[in-house]
Biopython code that builds the backbone (N, CA, C, O; Angstrom):
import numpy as np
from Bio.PDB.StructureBuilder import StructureBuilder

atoms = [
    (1, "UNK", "N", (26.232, -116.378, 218.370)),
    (1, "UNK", "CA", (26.709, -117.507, 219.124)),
    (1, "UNK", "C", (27.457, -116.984, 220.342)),
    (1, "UNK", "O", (28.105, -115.942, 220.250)),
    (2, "UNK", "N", (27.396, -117.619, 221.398)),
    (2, "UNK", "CA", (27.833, -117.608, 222.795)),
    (2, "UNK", "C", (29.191, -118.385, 222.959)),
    (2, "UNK", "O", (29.568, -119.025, 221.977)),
    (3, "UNK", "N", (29.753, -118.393, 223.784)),
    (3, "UNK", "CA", (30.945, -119.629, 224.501)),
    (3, "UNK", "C", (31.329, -118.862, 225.873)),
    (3, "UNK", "O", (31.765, -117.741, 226.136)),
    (4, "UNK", "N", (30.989, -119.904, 226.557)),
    (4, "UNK", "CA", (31.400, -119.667, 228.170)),
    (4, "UNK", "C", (32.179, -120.626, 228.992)),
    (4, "UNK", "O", (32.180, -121.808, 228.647)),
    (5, "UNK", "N", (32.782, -120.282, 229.947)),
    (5, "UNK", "CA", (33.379, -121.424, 230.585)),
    (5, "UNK", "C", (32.744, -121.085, 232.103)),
    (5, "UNK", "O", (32.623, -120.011, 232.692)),
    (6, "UNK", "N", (32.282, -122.870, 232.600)),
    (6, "UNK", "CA", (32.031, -123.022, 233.580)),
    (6, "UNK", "C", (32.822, -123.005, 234.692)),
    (6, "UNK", "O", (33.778, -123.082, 233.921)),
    (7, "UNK", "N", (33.419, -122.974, 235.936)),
    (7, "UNK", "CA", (34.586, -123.019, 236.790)),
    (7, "UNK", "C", (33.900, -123.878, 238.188)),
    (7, "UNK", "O", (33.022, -123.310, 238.837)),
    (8, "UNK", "N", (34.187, -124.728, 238.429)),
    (8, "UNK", "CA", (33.709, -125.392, 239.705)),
    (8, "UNK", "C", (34.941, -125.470, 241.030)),
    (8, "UNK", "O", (35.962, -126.154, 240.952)),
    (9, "UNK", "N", (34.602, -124.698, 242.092)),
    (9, "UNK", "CA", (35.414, -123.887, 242.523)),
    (9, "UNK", "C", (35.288, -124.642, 243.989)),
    (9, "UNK", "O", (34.335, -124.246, 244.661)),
    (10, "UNK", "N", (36.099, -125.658, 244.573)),
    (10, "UNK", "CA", (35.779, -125.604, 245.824)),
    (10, "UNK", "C", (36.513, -125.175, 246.939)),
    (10, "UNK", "O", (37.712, -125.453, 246.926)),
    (11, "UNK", "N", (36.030, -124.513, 247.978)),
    (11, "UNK", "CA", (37.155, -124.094, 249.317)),
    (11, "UNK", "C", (37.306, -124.841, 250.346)),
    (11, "UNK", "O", (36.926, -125.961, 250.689)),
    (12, "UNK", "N", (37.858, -124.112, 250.726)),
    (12, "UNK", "CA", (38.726, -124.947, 252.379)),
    (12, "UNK", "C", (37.287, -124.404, 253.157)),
    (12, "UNK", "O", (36.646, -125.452, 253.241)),
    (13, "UNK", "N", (36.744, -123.708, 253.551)),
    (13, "UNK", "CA", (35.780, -123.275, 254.412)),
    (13, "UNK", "C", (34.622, -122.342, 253.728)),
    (13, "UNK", "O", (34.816, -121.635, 252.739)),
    (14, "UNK", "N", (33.426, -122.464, 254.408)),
    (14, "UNK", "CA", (32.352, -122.002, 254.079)),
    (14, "UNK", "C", (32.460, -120.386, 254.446)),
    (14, "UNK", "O", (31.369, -119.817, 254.477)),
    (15, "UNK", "N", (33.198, -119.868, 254.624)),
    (15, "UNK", "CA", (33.203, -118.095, 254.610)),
    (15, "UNK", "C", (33.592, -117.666, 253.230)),
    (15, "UNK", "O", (34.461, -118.330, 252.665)),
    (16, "UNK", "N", (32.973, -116.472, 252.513)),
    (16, "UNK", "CA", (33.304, -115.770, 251.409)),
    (16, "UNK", "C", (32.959, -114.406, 252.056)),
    (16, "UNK", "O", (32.485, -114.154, 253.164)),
    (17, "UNK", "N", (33.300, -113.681, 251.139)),
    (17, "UNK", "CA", (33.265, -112.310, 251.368)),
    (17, "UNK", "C", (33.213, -111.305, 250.129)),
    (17, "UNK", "O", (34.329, -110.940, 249.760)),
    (18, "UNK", "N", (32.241, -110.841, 249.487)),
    (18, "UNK", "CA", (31.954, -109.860, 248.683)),
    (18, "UNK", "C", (32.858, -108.366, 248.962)),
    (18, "UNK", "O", (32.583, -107.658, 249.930)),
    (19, "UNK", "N", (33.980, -107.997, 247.964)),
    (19, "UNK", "CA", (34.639, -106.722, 247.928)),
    (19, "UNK", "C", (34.207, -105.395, 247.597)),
    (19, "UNK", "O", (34.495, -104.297, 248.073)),
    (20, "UNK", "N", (33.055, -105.944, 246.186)),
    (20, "UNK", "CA", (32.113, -104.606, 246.125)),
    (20, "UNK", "C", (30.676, -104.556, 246.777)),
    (20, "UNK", "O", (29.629, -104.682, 246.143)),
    (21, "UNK", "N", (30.762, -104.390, 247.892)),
    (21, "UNK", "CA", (29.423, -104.627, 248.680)),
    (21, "UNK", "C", (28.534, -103.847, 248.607)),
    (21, "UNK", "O", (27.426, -104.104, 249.078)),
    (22, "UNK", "N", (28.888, -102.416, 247.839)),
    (22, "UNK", "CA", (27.689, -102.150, 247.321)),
    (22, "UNK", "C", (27.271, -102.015, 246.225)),
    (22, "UNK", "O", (26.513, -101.061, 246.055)),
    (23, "UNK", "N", (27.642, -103.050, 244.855)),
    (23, "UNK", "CA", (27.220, -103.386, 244.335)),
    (23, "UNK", "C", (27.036, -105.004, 244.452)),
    (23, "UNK", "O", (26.821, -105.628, 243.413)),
    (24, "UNK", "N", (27.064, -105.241, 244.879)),
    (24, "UNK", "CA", (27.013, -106.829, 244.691)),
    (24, "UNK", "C", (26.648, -107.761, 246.359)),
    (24, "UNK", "O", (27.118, -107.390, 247.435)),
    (25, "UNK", "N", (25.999, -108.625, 246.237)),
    (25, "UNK", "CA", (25.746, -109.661, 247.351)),
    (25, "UNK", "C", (26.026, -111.260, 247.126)),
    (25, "UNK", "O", (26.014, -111.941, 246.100)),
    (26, "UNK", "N", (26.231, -111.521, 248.225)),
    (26, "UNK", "CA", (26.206, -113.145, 247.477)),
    (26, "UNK", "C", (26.656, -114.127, 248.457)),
    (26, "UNK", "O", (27.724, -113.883, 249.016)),
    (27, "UNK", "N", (25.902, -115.415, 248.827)),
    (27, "UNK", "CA", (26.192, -116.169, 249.992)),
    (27, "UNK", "C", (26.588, -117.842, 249.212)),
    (27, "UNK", "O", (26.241, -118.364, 248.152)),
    (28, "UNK", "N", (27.364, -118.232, 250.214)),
    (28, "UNK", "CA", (27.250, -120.164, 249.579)),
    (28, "UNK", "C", (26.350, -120.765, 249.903)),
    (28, "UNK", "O", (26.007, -120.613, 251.076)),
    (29, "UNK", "N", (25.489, -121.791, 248.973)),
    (29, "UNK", "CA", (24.152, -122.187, 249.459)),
    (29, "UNK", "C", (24.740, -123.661, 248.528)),
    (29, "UNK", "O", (25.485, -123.836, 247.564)),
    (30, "UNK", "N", (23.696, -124.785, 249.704)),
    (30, "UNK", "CA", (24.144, -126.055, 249.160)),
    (30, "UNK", "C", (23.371, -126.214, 247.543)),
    (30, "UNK", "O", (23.110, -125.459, 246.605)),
    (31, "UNK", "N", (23.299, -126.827, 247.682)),
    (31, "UNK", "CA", (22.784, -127.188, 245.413)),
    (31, "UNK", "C", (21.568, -127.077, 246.172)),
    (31, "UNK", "O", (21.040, -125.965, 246.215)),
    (32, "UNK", "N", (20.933, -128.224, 246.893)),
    (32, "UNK", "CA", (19.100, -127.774, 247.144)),
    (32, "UNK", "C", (18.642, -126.700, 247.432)),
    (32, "UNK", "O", (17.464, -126.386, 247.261)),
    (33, "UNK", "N", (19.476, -126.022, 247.889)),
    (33, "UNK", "CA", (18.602, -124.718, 248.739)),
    (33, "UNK", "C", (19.056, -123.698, 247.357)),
    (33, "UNK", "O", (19.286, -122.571, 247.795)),
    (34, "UNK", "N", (19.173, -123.734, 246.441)),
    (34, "UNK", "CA", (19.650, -123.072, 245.125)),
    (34, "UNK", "C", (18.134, -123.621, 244.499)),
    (34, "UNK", "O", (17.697, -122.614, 243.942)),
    (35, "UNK", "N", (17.470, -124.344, 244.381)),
    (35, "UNK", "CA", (16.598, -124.752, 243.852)),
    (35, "UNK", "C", (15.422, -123.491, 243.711)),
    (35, "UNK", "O", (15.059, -123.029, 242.629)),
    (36, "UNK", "N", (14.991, -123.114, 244.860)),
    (36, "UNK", "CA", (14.262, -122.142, 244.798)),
    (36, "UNK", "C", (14.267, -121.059, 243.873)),
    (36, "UNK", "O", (13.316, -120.460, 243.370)),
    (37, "UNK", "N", (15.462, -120.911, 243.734)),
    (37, "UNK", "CA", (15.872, -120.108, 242.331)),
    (37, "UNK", "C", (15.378, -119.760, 241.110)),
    (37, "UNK", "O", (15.065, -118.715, 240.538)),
    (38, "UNK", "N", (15.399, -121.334, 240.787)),
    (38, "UNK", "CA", (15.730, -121.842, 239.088)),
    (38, "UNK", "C", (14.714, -121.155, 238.410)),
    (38, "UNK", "O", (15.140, -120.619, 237.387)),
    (39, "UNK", "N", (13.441, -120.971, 238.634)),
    (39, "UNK", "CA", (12.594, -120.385, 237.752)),
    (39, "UNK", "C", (13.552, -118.885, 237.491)),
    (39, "UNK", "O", (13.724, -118.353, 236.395)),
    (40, "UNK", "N", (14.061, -118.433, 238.732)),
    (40, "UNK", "CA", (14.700, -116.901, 238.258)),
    (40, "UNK", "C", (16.171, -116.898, 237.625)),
    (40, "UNK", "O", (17.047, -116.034, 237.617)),
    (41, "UNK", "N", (16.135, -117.629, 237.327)),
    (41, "UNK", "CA", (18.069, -118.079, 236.975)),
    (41, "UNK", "C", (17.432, -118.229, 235.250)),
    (41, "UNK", "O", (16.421, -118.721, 234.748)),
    (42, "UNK", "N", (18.785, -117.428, 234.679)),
    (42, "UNK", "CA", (19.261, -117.451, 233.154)),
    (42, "UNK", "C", (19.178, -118.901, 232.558)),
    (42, "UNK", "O", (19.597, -119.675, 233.419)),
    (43, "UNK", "N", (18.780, -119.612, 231.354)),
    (43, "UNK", "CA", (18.955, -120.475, 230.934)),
    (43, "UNK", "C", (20.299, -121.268, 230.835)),
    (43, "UNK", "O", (20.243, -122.497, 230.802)),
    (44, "UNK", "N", (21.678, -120.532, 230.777)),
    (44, "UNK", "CA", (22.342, -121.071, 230.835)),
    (44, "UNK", "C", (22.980, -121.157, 232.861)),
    (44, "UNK", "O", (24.136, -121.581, 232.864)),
    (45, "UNK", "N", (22.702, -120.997, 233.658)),
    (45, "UNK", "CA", (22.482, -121.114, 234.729)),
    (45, "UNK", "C", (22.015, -122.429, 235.235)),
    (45, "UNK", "O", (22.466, -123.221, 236.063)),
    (46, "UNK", "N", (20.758, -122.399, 234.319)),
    (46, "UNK", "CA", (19.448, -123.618, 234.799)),
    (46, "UNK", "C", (20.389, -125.301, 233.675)),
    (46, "UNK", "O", (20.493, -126.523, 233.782)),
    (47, "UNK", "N", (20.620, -124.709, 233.172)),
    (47, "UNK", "CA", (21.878, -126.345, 232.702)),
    (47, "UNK", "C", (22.730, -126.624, 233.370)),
    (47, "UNK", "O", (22.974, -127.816, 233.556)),
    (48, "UNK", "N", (23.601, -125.481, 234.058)),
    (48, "UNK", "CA", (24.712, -126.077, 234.783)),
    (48, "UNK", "C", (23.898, -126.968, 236.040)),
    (48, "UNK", "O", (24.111, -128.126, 236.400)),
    (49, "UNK", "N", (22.811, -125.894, 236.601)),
    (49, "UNK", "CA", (22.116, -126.182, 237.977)),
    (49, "UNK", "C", (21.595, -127.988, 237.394)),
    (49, "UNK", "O", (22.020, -128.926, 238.069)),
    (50, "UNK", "N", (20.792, -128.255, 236.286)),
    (50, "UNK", "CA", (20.487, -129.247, 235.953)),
    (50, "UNK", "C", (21.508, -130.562, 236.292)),
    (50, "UNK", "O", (21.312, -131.574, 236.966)),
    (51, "UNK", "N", (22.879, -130.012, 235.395)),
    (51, "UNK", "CA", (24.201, -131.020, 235.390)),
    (51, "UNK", "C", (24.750, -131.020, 236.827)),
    (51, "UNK", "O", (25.189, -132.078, 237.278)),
    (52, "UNK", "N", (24.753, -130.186, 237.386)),
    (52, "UNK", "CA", (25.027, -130.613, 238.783)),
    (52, "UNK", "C", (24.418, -131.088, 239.665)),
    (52, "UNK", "O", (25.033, -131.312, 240.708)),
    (53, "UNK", "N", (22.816, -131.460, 239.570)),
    (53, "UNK", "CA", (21.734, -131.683, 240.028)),
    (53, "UNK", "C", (21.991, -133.410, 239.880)),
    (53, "UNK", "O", (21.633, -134.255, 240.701)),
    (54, "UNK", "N", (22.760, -133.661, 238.507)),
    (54, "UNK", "CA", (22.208, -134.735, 238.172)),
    (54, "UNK", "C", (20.889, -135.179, 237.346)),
    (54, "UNK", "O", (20.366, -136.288, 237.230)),
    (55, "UNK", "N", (20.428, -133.521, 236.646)),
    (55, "UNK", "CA", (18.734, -134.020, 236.344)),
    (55, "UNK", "C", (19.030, -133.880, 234.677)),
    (55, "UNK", "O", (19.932, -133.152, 234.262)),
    (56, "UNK", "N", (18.277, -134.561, 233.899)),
    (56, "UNK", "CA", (18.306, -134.069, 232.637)),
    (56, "UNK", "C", (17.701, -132.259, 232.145)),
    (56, "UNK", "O", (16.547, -131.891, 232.367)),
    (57, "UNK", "N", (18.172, -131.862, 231.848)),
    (57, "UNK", "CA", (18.222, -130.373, 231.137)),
    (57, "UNK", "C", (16.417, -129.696, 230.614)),
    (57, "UNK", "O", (15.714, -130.522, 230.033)),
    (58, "UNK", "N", (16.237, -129.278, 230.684)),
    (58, "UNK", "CA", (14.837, -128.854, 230.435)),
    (58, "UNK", "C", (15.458, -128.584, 228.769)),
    (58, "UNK", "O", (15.037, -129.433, 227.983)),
    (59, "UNK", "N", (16.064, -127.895, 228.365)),
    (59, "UNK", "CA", (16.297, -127.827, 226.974)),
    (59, "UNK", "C", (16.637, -129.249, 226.047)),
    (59, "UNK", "O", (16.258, -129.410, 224.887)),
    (60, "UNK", "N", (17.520, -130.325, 226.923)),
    (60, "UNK", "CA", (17.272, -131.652, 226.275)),
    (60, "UNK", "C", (15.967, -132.201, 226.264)),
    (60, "UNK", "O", (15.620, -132.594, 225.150)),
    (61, "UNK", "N", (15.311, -132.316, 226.988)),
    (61, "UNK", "CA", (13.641, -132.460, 227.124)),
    (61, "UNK", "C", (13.098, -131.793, 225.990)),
    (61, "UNK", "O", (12.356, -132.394, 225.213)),
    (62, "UNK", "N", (13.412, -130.582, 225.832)),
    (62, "UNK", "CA", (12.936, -130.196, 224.926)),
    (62, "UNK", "C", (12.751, -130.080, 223.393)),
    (62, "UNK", "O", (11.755, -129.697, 222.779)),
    (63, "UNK", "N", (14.375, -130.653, 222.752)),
    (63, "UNK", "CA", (15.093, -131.040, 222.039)),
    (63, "UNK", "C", (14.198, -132.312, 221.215)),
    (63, "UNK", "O", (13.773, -132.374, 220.062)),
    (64, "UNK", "N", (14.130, -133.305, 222.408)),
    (64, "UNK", "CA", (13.099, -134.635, 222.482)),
    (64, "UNK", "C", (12.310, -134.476, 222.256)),
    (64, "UNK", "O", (11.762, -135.494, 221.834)),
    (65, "UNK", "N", (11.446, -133.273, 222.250)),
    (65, "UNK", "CA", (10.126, -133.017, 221.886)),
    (65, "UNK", "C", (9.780, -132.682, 221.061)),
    (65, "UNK", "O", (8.582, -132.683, 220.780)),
    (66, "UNK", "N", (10.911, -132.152, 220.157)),
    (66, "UNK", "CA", (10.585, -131.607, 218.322)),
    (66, "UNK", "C", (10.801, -132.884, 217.536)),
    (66, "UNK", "O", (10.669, -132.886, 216.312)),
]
sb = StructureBuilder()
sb.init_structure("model")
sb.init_model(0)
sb.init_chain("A")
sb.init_seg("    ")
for serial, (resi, resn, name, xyz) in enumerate(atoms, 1):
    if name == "N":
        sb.init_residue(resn, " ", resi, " ")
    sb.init_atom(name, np.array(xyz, "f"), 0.0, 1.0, " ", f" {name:<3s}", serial, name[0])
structure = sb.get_structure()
């Protein structure tokens, strides 16, 4: 079993800045333009992306289907 916490984080301005830059990258992108993603995003990723989307969950869908 898993347990995670989600954090919804908003700023004063659209600048961030990555400290370990060479390990790591990372830009702010609105929720649609995140879409392109989702096939490559972790399952628990693709729920939050869902719940913030507003869309029902591919795993509740799926749930429905057994």
């Amino acid at each position: 079993m898993h347990f995670g916490l989600i954090f919804l984080v908003e700023g004063d301005r659209a600048e961030i800045s990555i400290r370990e830059v060479d390990k790591l990258a990372g830009a702010l992108l609105p929720l649609e333009a995140m879409r392109s993603y989702y096939l490559d995003m972790e399952s628990w990723s693709q729920l939050i992306f869902d719940h913030l989307a507003g869309q029902p969950s591919r795993s509740h869908q799926l749930l429905r289907e057994t």
